[in-house]
ROSE-316896 format. One record per residue: residue in three letters; x, y, z of N, C-alpha, C in turn. Coordinates in steps of 0.2 Angstrom, whole numbers, plus 5000, padded with zeros to 4 digits. Layout:
N
PT  rest    nx    ny    nz   cax   cay   caz    cx    cy    cz
PT   ALA     X     Y     Z     X     Y     Z     X     Y     Z
...
This chain:
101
PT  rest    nx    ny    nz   cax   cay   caz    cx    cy    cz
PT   UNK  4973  5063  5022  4980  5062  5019  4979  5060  5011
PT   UNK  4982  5062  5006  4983  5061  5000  4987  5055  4996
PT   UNK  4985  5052  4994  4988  5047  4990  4993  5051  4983
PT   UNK  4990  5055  4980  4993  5057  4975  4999  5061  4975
PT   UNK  5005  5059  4970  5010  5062  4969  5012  5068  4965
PT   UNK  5017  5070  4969  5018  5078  4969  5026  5077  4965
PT   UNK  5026  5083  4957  5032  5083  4956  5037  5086  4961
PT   UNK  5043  5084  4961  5048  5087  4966  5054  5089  4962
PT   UNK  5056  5095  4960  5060  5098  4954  5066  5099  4956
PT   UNK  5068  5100  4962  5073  5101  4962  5076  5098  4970
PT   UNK  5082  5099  4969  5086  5096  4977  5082  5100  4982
PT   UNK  5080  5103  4983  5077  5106  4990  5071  5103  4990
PT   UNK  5067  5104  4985  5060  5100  4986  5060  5093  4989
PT   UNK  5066  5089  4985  5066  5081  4988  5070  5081  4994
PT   UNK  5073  5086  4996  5078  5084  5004  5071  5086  5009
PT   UNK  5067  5091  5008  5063  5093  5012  5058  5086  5012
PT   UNK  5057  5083  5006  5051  5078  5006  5053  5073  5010
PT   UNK  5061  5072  5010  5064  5065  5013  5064  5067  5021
PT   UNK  5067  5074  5022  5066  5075  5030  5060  5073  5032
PT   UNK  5054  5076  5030  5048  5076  5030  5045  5068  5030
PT   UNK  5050  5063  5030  5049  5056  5029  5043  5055  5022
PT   UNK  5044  5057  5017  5037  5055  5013  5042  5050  5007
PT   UNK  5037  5047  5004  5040  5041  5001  5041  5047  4994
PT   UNK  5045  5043  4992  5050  5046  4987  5050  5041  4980
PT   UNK  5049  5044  4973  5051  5039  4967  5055  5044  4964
PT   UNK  5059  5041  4959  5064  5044  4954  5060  5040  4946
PT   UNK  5061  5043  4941  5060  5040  4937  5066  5038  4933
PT   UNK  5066  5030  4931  5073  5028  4928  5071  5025  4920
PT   UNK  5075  5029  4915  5073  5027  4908  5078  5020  4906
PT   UNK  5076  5017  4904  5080  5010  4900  5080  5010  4895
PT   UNK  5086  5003  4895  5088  5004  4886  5081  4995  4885
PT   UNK  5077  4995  4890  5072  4991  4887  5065  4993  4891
PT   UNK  5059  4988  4890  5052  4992  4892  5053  4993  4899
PT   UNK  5058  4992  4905  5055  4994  4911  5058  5001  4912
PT   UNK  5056  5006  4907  5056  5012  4910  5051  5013  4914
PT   UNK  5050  5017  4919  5046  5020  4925  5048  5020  4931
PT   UNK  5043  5024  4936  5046  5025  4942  5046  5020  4948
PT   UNK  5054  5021  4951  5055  5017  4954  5057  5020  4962
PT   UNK  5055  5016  4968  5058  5018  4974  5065  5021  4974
PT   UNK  5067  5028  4975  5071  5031  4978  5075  5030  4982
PT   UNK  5081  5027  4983  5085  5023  4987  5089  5030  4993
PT   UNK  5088  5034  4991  5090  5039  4996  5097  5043  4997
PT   UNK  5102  5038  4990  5109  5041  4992  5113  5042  4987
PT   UNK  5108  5045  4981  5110  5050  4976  5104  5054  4973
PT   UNK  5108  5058  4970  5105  5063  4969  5110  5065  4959
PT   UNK  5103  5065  4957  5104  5067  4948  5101  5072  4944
PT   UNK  5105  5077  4944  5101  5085  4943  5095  5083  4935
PT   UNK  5098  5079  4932  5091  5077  4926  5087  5073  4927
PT   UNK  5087  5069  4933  5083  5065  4935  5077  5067  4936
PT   UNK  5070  5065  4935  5064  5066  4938  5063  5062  4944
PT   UNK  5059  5066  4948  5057  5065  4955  5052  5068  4957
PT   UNK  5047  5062  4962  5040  5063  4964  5038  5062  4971
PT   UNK  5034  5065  4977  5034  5061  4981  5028  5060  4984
PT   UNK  5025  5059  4990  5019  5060  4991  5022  5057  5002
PT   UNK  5016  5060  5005  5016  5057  5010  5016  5053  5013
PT   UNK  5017  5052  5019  5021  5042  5019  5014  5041  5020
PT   UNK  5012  5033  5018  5006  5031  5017  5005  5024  5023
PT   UNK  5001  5026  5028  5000  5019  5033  5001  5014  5029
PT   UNK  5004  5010  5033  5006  5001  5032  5001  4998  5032
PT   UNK  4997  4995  5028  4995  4990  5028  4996  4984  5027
PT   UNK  4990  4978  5029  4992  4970  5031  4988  4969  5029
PT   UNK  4989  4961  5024  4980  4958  5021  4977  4954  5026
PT   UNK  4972  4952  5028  4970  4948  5032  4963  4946  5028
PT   UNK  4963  4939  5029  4958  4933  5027  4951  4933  5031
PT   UNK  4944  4938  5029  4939  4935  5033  4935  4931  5030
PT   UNK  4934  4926  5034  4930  4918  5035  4923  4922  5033
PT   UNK  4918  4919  5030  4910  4918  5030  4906  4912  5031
PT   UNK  4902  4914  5038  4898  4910  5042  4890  4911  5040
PT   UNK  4887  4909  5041  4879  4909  5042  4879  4908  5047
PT   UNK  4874  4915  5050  4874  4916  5057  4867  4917  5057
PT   UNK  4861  4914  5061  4853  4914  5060  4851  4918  5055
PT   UNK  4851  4915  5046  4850  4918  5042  4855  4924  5037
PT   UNK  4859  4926  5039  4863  4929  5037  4869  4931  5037
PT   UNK  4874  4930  5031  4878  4932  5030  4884  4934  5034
PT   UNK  4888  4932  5040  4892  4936  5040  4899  4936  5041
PT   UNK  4906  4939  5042  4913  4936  5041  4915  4939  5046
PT   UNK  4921  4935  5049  4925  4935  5055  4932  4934  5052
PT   UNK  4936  4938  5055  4943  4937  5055  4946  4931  5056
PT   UNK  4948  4928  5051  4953  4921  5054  4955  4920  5061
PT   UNK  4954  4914  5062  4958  4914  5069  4954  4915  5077
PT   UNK  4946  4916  5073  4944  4920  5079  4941  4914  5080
PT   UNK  4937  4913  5087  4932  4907  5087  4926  4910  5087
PT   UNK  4924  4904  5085  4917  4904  5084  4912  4897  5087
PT   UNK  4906  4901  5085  4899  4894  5087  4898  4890  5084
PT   UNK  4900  4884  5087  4899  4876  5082  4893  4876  5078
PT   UNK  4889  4879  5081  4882  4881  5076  4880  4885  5068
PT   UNK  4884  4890  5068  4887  4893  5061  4890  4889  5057
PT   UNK  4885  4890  5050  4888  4885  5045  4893  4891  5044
PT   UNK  4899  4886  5040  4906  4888  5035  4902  4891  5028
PT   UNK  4903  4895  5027  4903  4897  5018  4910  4899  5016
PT   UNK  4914  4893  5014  4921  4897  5012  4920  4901  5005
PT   UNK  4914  4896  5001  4915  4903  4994  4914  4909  4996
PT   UNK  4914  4912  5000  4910  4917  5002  4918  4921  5005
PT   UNK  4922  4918  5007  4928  4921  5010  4932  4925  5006
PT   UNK  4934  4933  5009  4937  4937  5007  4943  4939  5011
PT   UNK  4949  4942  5008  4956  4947  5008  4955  4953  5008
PT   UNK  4955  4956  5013  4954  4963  5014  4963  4966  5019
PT   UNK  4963  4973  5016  4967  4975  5020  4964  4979  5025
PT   UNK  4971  4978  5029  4968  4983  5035  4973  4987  5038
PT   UNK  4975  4993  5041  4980  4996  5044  4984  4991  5048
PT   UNK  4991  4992  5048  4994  4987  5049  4997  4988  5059
């Protein structure tokens, strides 16, 4: 699967992209600096508008893993999980990672 977006130039291109469920952006120019591209709301359509889209991208979700010292070595566990009273805590060591949601 591709992360990268694809120009979509005209009405056919984006109807196809949206049937196709892919995420959609339009480009909206302003009369201050937040020009650039924004989420496609789906219920217009602007023949000079710029449009971009790419494939729908799995949902992800942050999750918090904990670091233990486990005989010697380093290692992390999912929040929430249990553990052996015998593994020290190393919170410095605690990371946010995403994961498939």
């Amino acid at each position: 699967m591709t992360n990268e977006w694809i120009d979509l130039p005209d009405l056919k291109a984006v109807s196809k992209a949206q049937a196709d469920g892919w995420e959609i952006e339009h480009y909206r120019r302003m009369f201050d600096s937040s020009d650039g591209w924004y989420n496609w709301p789906g219920t217009q359509w602007n023949e000079i508008a710029h449009y971009r889209g790419r494939p729908a991208q799995p949902k992800m979700k942050k999750v918090k893993m904990l670091c233990y010292l486990i005989t010697g070595s380093l290692e992390w566990l999912i929040e929430g999980k249990s553990v052996d009273m015998r593994w020290i805590r190393v919170p410095a060591q605690d990371i946010e990672i995403e994961i498939p949601a």
